[in-house]
N, C-alpha and C positions, 0 to 999 in steps of 0.2 A: 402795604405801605400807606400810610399818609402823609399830603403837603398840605400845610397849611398854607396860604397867599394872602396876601394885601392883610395885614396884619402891622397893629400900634405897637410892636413889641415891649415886655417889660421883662429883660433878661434877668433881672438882678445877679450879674457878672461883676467885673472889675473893668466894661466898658461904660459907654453910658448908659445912661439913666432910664430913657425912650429909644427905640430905631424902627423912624415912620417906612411904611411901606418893604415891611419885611418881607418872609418868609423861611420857613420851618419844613423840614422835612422827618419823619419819622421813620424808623426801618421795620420790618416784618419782627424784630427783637424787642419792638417799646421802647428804645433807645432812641435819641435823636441824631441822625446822619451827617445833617448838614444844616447849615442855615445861612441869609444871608438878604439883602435886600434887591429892590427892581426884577428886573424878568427872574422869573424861579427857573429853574432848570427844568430839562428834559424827562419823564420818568416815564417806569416801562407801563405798557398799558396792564390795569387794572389797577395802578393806586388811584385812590381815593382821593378828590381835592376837596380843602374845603375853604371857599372863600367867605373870608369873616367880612370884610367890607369894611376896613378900617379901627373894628373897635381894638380895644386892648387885646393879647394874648400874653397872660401871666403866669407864672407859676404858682402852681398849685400851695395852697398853703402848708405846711409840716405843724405838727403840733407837738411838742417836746414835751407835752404834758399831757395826760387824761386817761379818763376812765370811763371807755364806753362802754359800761354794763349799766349807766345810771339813765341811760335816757329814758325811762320809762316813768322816772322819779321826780320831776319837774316839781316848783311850786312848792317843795317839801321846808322846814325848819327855813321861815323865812323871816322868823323875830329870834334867830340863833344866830350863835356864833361857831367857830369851828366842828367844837365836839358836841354841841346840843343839835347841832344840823345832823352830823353823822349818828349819832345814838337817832334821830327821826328818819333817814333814808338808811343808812345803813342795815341798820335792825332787822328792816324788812326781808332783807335776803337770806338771812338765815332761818327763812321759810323758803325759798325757791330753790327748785330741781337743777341738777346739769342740765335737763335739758331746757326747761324755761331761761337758765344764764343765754345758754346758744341766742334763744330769742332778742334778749333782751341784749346783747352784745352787737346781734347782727344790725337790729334796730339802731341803736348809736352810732356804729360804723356807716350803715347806709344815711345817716342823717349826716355826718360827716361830710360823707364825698357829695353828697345834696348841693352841701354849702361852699364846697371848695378846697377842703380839706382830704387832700390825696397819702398823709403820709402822717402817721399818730405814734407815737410813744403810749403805751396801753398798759395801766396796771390792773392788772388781773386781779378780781374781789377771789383774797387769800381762802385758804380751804378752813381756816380758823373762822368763828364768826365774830363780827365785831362784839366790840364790849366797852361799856362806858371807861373815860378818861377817870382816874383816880391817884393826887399827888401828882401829875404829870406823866402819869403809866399806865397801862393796862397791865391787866394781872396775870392773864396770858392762860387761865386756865380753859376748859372747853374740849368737846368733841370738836376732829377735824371729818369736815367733811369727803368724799368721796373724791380719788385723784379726776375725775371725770367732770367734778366741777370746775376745773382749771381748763383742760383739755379741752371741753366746749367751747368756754370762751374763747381758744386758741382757734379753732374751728370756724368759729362765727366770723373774726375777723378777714381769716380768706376766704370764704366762702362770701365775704362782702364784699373783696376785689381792692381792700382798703390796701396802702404798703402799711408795714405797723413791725415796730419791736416790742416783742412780748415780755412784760416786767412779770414775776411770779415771786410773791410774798414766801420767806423761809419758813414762815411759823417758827422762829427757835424754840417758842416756850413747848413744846410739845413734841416729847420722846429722846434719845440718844443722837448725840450728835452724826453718829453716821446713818442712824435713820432719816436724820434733817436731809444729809447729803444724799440720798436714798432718793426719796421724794422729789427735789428737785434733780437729780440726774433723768428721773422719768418725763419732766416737764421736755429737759433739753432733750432730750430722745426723739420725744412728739414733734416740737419747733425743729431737730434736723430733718425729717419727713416729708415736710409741709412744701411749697412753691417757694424758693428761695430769693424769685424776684419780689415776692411781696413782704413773707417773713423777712424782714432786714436784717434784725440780729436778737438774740433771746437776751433779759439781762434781769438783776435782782431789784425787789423792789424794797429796796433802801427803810428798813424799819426801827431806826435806833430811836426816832422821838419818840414813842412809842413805849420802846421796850424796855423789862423789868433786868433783863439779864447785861449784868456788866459786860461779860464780852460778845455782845450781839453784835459787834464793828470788825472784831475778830472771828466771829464763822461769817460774816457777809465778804471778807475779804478772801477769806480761805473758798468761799463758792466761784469769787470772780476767778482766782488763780487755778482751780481745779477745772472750771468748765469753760474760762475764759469768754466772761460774761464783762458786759459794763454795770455801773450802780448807779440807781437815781433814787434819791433818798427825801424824800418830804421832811425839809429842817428847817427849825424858826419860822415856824409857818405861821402862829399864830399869838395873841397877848398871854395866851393860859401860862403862866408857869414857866414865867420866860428865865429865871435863873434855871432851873430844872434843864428848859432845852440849853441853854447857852451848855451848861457845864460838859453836855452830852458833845461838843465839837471834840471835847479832847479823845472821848471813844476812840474817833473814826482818826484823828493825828495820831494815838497811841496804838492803835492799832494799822498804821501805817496805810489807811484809805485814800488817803489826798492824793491827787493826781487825777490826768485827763480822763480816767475813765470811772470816776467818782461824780457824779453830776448832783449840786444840791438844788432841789425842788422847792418852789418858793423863794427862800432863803430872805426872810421882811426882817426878823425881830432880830436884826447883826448887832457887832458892833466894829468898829473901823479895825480892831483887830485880828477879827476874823474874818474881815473879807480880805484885806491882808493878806491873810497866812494863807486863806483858802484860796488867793489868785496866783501866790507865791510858787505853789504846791502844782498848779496846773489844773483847777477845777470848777469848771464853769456850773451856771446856774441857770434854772429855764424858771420864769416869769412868767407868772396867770395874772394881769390885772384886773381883768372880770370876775373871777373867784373872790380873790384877793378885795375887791372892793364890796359884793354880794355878801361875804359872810366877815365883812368890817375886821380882816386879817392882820392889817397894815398897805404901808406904800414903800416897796423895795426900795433902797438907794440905790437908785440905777447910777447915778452920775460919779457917786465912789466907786459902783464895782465896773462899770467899764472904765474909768479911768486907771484901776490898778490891771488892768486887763483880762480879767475875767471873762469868755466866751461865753456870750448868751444869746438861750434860744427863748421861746413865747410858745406859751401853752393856753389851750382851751379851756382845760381842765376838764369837772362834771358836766353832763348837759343837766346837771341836776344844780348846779349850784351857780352856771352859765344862763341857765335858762334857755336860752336859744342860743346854739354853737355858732354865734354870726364872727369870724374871724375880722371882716371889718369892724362888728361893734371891738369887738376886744383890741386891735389896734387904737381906737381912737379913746376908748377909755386910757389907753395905757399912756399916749399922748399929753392928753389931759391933766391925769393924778400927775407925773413927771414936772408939767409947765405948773401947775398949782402949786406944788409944793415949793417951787425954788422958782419962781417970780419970773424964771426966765423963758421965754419959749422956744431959746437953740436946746433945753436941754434935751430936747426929744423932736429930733424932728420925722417927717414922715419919709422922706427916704431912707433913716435907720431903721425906724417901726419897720417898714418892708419887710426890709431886708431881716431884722431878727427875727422874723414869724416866717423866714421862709429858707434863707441858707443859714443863717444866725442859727434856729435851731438843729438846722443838717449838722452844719458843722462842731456843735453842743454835743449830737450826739455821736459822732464818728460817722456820717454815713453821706456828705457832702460830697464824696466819691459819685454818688447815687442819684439825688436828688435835693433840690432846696432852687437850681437856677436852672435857665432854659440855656444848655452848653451842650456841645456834642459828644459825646458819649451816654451822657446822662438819661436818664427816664424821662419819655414824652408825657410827664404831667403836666396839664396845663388848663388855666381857667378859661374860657372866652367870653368878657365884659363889654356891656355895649352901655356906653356913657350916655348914647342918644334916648337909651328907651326904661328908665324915664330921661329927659333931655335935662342934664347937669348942664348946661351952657358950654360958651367956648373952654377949652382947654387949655388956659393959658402956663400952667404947670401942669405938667401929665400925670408924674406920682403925686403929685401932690391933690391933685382933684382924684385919682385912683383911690389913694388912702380916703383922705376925707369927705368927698362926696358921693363916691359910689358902693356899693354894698349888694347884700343881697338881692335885693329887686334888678339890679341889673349884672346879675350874673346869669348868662343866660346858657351854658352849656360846659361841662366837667369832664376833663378827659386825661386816663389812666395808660398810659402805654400805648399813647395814640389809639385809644379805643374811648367810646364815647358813654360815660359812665351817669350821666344825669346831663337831665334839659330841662330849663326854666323849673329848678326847684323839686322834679320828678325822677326818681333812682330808674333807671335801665334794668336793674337787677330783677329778674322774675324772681324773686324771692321777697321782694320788698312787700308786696299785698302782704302775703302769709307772715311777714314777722309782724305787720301792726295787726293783725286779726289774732296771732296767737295773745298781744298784748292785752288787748282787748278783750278778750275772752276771758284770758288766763289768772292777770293779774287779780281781777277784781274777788275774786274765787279766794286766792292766797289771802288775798286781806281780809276777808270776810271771817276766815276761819280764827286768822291769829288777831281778831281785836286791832287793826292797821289801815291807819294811822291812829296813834294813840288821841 
């Protein structure tokens, strides 16, 4: 067990905002027991106390978005745009082993929870290799690679200690529809296996922008209802071929998609009819600002789609196209573009940012049951920020100086199921040396051979 004591609390519940002079209790489950302020209770000998001395304890961030296979990729296609980025980072994997993915997954996940980041949404780089954008399609042809390039990645993730729902790409254009279904049944085979407190839940990784095949909306829906998956689907993400994607919404309408467990990804290049239909229908949307502004995407209408009531979650997205997974920078970008674009600055304030980069996306993605707020039953994720070092001044707003003036330099310890999973920036994980050494080693080897980076 662990208590946490004298603690700033930042529940993000449906209480308030701050509750100075808390305390948190955790159970031998990772679960939170109890909580509550002034003297903590009595507990049996050999829990664990840990007194924070006042600074914040927050919850952990959720990421409704990302793809932690890219952290190794920084710095890449950085005079690009969407698909000029990815034909430059992308490319590159369709020289890398299953087992170099492991590395390169585990690496992103441990830089994850580094940051604060306890709980990801993961698409899994598909067993197809990418292939340049062409008309607004890829052409879908290619060898798939080995089901063990998938599997790794799924591996790396708990084996990082990260929570994560594993997205796995259909490949449709490649073989018989029941070999499609074939292939991913063995995915969900693998994610039923795995530690079910971290696997959160397996789901498709949404590829109709993409795709050449008119009914790709029709087997992604046939996969959710057979293996009873969720869908997050990367749409209108970017300026390329915006009639092409628009026209593609009716796919996933005709093919009866819409609904709570349809999640669009991105979701920039709308138009007020289809956020509309798509809020109408019960389908919420998770939000990368930081991506979204790195590879000059667009600026989501947030203020249409929470007004028609759209559930959204905040995503980190690549650390490749993030740069640095700093979930405060990405909050306060997201602030930012929001006030810029519409002159106002209610239209984004920072106790919403919070809250959507942390229950906002739980709740986006079905799993608010779980994790997103510091509430009793829930999972003891949680950050512990000390405002004093460096010294942000008085706290005259608490979220408010939480969001905007503190970040990574003052997050000074990460913890996973009340177990302590990173301090002042450095992973716990005995595995963290050996994935940046395999990186280091490895990668340079792969590029050398294939001419990479062009």
């Amino acid at each position: 067990m662990l208590l946490v004591i004298n603690a700033l609390l930042v529940p993000v519940d449906d209480g308030p905002d701050v509750v100075p002079d808390s305390w948190l209790l955790i159970g031998d489950d990772g679960r939170i027991a109890d909580r509550g302020t002034g003297t903590a209770p009595a507990v049996p000998d050999g829990t664990e106390v840990l007194d924070v001395d006042g600074k914040f304890v927050a919850p952990g961030f959720v990421s409704s978005h990302s793809h932690l296979f890219t952290s190794a990729t920084r710095g890449l296609g950085v005079d690009q745009t969407l698909y000029g980025w990815c034909d430059s980072m992308l490319g590159f994997f369709a020289n890398v082993s299953p087992d170099l993915m492991y590395w390169n997954t585990l690496h992103g996940s441990l830089d994850f929870l580094a940051n604060g980041v306890t709980t990801a949404f993961d698409f899994t780089d598909p067993r197809l290799p990418w292939e340049p954008m062409i008309a607004g399609a890829r052409s879908g042809g290619g060898e798939l690679r080995p089901v063990e390039y998938l599997l790794r990645q799924a591996d790396a993730k708990a084996d990082a200690g990260i929570r994560y729902i594993n997205a796995v790409g259909m490949d449709v254009t490649v073989g018989t529809d029941d070999e499609i279904f074939e292939r991913l049944g063995a995915v969900v085979d693998h994610d039923a296996a795995a530690d079910q407190s971290l696997r959160l839940k397996t789901a498709v990784f949404g590829a109709v922008q993409w795709s050449p095949r008119r009914d790709a909306a029709e087997l992604e829906v046939e996969a959710m209802r057979r293996f009873g998956l969720v869908n997050q689907a990367h749409f209108l993400e970017t300026r390329e071929a915006v009639d092409v994607q628009r026209s593609k919404f009716e796919w996933y309408a005709d093919a009866g998609a819409l609904g709570p467990d349809l999640v669009f990804g991105h979701f920039i290049q709308t138009t007020p009819e289809i956020i509309d239909r798509a809020a109408e229908a019960g389908s919420g949307m998770s939000w990368q600002p930081a991506s979204n502004g790195r590879l000059a995407s667009g600026n989501a209408d947030l203020p249409h789609i929470l007004r028609a009531g759209m559930t959204v979650g905040v995503g980190l997205d690549d650390q490749a196209c993030t740069d640095v997974s700093d979930p405060w920078g990405n909050m306060r970008i997201g602030i930012f573009q929001q006030r810029a674009a519409t002159g106002d600055p209610n239209t984004m304030s920072p106790e919403l940012m919070l809250r959507l980069h942390t229950l906002g996306s739980a709740q986006v993605l079905g799993i608010d049951d779980r994790v997103g707020s510091l509430e009793v039953g829930k999972y003891g994720d949680f950050l512990v920020v000390d405002p004093r070092r460096p010294d942000i001044g008085p706290l005259w707003h608490p979220v408010a100086n939480y969001v905007l003036a503190c970040g990574l330099r003052n997050l000074k310890e990460v913890y996973v199921g009340g177990k302590l999973v990173a301090r002042d920036g450095v992973s716990t994980n005995p595995l963290a040396v050996e994935s940046s050494a395999k990186l280091h080693e490895q990668l340079p080897i792969v590029a050398a051979q294939h001419g990479w980076p062009a």
